[in-house]
N, C-alpha and C positions, 0 to 999 in steps of 0.2 A: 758426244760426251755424256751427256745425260740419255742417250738411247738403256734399254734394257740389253743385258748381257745376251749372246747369240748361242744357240744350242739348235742347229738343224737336226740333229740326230735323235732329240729328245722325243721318247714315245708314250713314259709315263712321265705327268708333272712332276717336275722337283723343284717345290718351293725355293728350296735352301740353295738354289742355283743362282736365282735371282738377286744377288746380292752386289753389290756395288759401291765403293768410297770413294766418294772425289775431293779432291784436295782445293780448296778452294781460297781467299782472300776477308776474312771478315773486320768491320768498323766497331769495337767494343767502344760504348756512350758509357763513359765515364762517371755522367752523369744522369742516375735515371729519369730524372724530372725533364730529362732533352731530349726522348729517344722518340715523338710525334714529330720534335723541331727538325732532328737529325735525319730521322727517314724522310722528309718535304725536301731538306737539303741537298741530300742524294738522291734524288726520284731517280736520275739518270744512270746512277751507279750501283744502281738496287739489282741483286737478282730478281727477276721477275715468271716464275713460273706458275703453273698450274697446278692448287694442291700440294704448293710448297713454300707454308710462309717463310718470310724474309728474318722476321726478329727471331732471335733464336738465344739460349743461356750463355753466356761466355765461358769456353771452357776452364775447366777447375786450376790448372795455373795460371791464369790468368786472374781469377778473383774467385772466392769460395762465398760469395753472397749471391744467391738464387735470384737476386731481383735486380744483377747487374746481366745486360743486354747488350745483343750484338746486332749487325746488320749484315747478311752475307753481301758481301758484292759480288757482280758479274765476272764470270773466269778470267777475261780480260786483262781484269787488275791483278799485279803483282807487289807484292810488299818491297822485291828487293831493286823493282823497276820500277822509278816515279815518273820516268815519262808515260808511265800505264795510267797515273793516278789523273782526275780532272781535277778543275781547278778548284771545284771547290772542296775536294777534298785533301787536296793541298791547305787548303785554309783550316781545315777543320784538324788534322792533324799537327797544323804548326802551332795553333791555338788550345791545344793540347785538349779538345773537347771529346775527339776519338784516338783511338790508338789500334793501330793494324798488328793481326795477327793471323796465323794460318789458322783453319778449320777447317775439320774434317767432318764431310756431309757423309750419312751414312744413308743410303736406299734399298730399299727390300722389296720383296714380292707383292707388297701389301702397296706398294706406291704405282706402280705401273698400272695401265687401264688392260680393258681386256684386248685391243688392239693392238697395244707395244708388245703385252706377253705373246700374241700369236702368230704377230711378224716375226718375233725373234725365234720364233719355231718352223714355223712353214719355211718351205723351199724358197729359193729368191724369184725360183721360174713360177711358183701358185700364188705371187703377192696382190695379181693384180683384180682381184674379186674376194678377197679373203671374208669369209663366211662371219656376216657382219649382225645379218637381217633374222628376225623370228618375234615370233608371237609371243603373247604373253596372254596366258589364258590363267587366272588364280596364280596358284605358285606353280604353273607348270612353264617350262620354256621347250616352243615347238621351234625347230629346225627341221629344214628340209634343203638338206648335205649336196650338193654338188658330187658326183664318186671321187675325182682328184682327190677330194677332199675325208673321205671316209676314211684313209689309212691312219688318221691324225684326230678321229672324230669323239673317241675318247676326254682326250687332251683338250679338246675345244670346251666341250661339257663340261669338264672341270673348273676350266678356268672361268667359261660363264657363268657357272655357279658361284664363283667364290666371289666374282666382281659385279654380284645381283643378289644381295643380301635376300630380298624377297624371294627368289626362285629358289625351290626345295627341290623339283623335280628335274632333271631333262630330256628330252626327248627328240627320235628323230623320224619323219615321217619315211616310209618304205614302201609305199604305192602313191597315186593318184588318188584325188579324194572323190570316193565314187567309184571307183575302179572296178570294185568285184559288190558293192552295197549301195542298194536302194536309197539308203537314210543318209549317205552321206558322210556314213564315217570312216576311216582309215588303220593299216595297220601299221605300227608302231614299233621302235627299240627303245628300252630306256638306256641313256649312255650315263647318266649321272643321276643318284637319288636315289630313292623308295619310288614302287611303281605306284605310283598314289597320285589317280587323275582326279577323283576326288574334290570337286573345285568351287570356288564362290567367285562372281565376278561382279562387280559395281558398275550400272551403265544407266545412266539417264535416270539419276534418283532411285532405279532400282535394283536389289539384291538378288542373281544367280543363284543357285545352287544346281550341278548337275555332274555325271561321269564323264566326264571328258571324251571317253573312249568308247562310247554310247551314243552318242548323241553328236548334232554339227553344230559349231560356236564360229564365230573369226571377229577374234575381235578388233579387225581392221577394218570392218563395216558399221562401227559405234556412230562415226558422222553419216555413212547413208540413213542409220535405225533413226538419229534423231529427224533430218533434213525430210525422211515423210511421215514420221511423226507430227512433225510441225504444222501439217498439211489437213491435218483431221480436228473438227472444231468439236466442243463439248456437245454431247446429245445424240451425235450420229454414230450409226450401226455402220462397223469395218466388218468384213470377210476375210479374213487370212488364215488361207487356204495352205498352209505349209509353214505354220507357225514355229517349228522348232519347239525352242524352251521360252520362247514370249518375248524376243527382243524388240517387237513390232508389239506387241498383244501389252505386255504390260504398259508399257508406259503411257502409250495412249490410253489405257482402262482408266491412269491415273488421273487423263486429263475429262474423265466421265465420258468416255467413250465406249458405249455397248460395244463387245468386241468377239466374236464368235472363230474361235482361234481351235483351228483343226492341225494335226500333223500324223501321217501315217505309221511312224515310228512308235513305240507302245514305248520305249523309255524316253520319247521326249516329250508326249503325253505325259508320262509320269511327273517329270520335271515340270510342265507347265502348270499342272494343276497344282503341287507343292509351292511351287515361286509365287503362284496366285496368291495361295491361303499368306504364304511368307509376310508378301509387299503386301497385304490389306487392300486389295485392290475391290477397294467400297467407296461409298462417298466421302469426300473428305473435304470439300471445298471450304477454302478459308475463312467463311463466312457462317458456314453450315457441315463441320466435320461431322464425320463419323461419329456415331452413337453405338452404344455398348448390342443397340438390340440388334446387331448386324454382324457382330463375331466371329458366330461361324459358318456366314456365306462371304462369295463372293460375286455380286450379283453384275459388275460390270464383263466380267468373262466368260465365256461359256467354251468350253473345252472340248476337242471331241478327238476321236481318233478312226479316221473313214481314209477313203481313196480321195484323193483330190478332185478328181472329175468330176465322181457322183456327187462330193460335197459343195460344189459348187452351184446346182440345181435344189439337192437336198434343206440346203442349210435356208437359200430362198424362199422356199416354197414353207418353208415352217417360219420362217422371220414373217412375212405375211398375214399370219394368224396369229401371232406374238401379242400378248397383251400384258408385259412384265412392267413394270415399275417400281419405284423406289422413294422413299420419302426421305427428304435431308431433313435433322433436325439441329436449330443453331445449339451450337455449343456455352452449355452454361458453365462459368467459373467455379472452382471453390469457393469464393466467397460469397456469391453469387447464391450457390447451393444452402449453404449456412442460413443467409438473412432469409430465405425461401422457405425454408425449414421451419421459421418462426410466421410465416403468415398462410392463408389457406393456398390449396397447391391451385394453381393458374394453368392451365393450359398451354403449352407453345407453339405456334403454328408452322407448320413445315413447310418447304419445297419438294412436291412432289415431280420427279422427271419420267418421264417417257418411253418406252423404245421406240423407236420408231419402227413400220411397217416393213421398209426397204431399208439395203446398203445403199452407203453413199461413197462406200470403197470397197475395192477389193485386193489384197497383196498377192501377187504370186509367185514367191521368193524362190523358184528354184533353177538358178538358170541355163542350165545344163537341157531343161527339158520344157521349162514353163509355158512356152510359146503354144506347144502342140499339146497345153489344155485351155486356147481360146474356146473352138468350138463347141465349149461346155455353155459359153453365152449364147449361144445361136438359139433363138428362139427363148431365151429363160424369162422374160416376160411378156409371153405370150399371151393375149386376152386382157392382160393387165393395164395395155397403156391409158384408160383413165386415170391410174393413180400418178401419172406424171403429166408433164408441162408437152401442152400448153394448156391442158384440164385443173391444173393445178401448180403449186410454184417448185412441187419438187421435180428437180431435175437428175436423170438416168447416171445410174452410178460410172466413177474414175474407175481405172484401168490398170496396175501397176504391176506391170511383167516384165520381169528380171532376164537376163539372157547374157549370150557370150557375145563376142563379135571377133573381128579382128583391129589393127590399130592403126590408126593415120594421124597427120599434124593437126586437121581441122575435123574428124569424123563424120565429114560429107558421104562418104561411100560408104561407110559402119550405118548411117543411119539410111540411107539408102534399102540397104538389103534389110534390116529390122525392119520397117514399116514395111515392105514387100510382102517379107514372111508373115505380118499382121493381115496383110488386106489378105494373103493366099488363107491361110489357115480362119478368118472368120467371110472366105469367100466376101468379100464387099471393098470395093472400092472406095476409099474417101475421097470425099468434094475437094480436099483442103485439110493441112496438119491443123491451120488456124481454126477450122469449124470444128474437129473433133477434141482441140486442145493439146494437138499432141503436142508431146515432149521427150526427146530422147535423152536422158541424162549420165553423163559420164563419171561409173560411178568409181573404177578404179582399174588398175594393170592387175592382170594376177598372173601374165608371161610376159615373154621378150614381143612376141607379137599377137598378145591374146586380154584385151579389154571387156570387161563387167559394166552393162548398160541398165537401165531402169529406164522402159517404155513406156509413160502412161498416157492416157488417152480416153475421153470419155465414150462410153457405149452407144454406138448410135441407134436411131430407133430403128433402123430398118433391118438391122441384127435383131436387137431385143426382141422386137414384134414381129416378129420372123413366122410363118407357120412349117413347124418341123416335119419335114418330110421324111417318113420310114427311109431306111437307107437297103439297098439290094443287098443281100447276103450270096456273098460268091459262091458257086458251086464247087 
């Protein structure tokens, strides 16, 4: 009864199809000051839907005063059948506090969700996966169509659009992402919209900006950005080596985290270094914010744009000799400023921070390939082990490489082969997952049998300290 009208055949949306009257039962409360008492009375006799209140105007023969109300009742009831009626609305009509009359409920295109509209259109044989799932990146909505599904793909985009006030654009993806591009990005049809990827996206207190179409986003990996975010303490120097547009880079910069954030892409470079200057990624600790004399740097991020492998040596071997720092100064009030203003100027002493010499992380967010740039650790603190433990309290930096797998109930055999491919590609057996810290974490599906893991694991010394042995150059 309340389903949407059925049109299999329909190929462009027609709104004005979607229409529907139903003839219903309604309790007109005679008395306005009754109509909280009367709906408690009827809870059981109440229509009860979703996005369709119950109190409604009493139609115009019935009373022409806008502030007299009705109560739809469930189809059930009938006015001219009292065995329909319960008892207490036997009571309530013989006490003459309501009075039944028909109404007629009126639904449109604008009532239905995007699920009822797209049942009532799809085949009854395509209902059983109906294209439900997409991303949401800015105002753009990404789909990636099933073909059953593409004769009707239009019609979908339509409708998603009008039942997601927010999304402007639509979109559907037409390769593999990766497929024919290095960076990670994909090509596209727009079904609904302005092609305008154009996007800002909000994640972890900080502000996006970038082309959608340019650049690699998903923003179904918001809880992994934060969960190793959360991982990285104020003060310490991250590596991430495959930074994108900073979903890993800024946030942590926020938490004062030196953060030396490379991506090979020249437009997510762009974007990174823009979103830096954007979010203020300066000091700002709540105690000791950000000072005007800091404006136009951003001294917790350092941007670059290199190969991942060399950067991974590169970026080392100059953190090393890094001697940046930063001075917090507390933040004075206006009023604060004022009463100041009238005595000799005082001095304020600051907290100066650090960088530190070494990472104490590294991301290497690309999982398609990330694995086969361990060997970039082999040997990268070669000569150096004085500056760690047990010479000192600092300890050889975390591990955090992204990759694919396949999927199981309990991921015994997923993490099986990942750590394999770990010990093969930094050649070295581990003692024990507990002595290196491993952890495999499961970070999400992105097929029917294709799971997204995050490896981390700390570097061990007999990698780091490794002496690099020239490699034979095949003839």
């Amino acid at each position: 009864m309340f389903r949407a009208p059925i049109n299999r055949a329909m190929r462009t949306l027609d709104r004005a199809f979607f229409r529907k009257d139903l003839y219903l039962t309604a309790a007109c409360v005679l008395d306005s000051k009754q109509i909280a008492t009367c709906r408690k009375e009827l809870n059981h006799d109440i229509l009860k839907l979703e996005r369709l209140p119950p109190i409604r105007s009493v139609p115009s023969h019935i009373s022409a005063d806008k502030d007299t109300k009705c109560l739809l009742l469930k189809p059930e009831t009938q006015i001219e059948d009292k065995s329909s009626w319960s008892p207490m609305l036997h009571n309530l009509v013989e006490t003459q506090r309501v009075l039944l009359t028909p109404f007629r409920l009126q639904l449109d295109y604008n009532y239905w969700t995007y699920h009822n509209i797209i049942s009532a259109i799809l085949p009854e044989n395509e209902q059983d996966e109906i294209p439900v799932g997409f991303s949401v990146v800015g105002h753009v909505a990404h789909l990636n169509l099933r073909d059953q599904y593409l004769p009707y793909k239009t019609l979908i985009a339509s409708v998603l659009m009008d039942k997601n006030p927010s999304i402007r654009t639509v979109i559907n993806k037409i390769d593999d992402v990766g497929e024919e591009n290095e960076f990670r990005t994909f090509k596209y049809e727009v079904l609904a919209g302005p092609d305008d990827m154009i996007v800002e996206v909000k994640e972890q207190d900080c502000i996006f900006n970038f082309d959608y179409s340019k650049v690699y986003w998903n923003s179904r990996l918001g809880t992994e950005h934060h969960r190793l975010v959360s991982k990285f303490k104020p003060g310490e120097a991250v590596c991430d080596v495959m930074a994108g547009v900073g979903p890993f880079a800024l946030p942590a910069a926020k938490k004062k985290v030196w953060v030396w954030a490379n991506d090979l892409n020249p437009e997510s470079h762009k974007s990174l270094v823009a979103n830096a200057d954007r979010n203020k990624v300066r000091p700002s600790l709540p105690e000791f914010p950000f000072t005007a004399q800091f404006a136009k740097v951003t001294p917790f991020v350092r941007p670059f744009c290199e190969d991942g492998h060399s950067f991974i040596r590169t970026s080392t071997v100059q953190l090393l000799d890094s001697k940046r720092s930063i001075t917090l100064h507390p933040k004075v009030s206006r009023t604060a400023r004022t009463i100041e203003k009238q005595k000799p100027v005082q001095e304020i002493p600051g907290i100066t921070l650090e960088e530190p010499n070494t990472f104490s992380h590294y991301i290497l967010n690309l999982p398609a390939s990330a694995l086969t740039f361990l060997p970039s650790f082999i040997g990268l603190y070669n000569g150096h082990d004085h500056l760690f433990y047990p010479h000192t309290e600092v300890k050889l930096p975390m591990i955090h490489v992204y990759c694919f797998s396949t999927k199981s109930d309990d991921n015994k055999a997923e993490e099986a082969k990942i750590c394999g491919e770990i010990r093969r590609q930094l050649d070295y057996e581990f003692k024990g997952t507990r002595d290196a810290e491993m952890e495999i974490w499961d970070v999400r599906d992105v097929a029917p049998q294709k799971r997204m893991f995050c490896a981390s694991f700390r570097l061990p010394p007999e990698v780091a300290f490794r002496e690099l042995v020239p490699r034979a150059i095949d003839s």
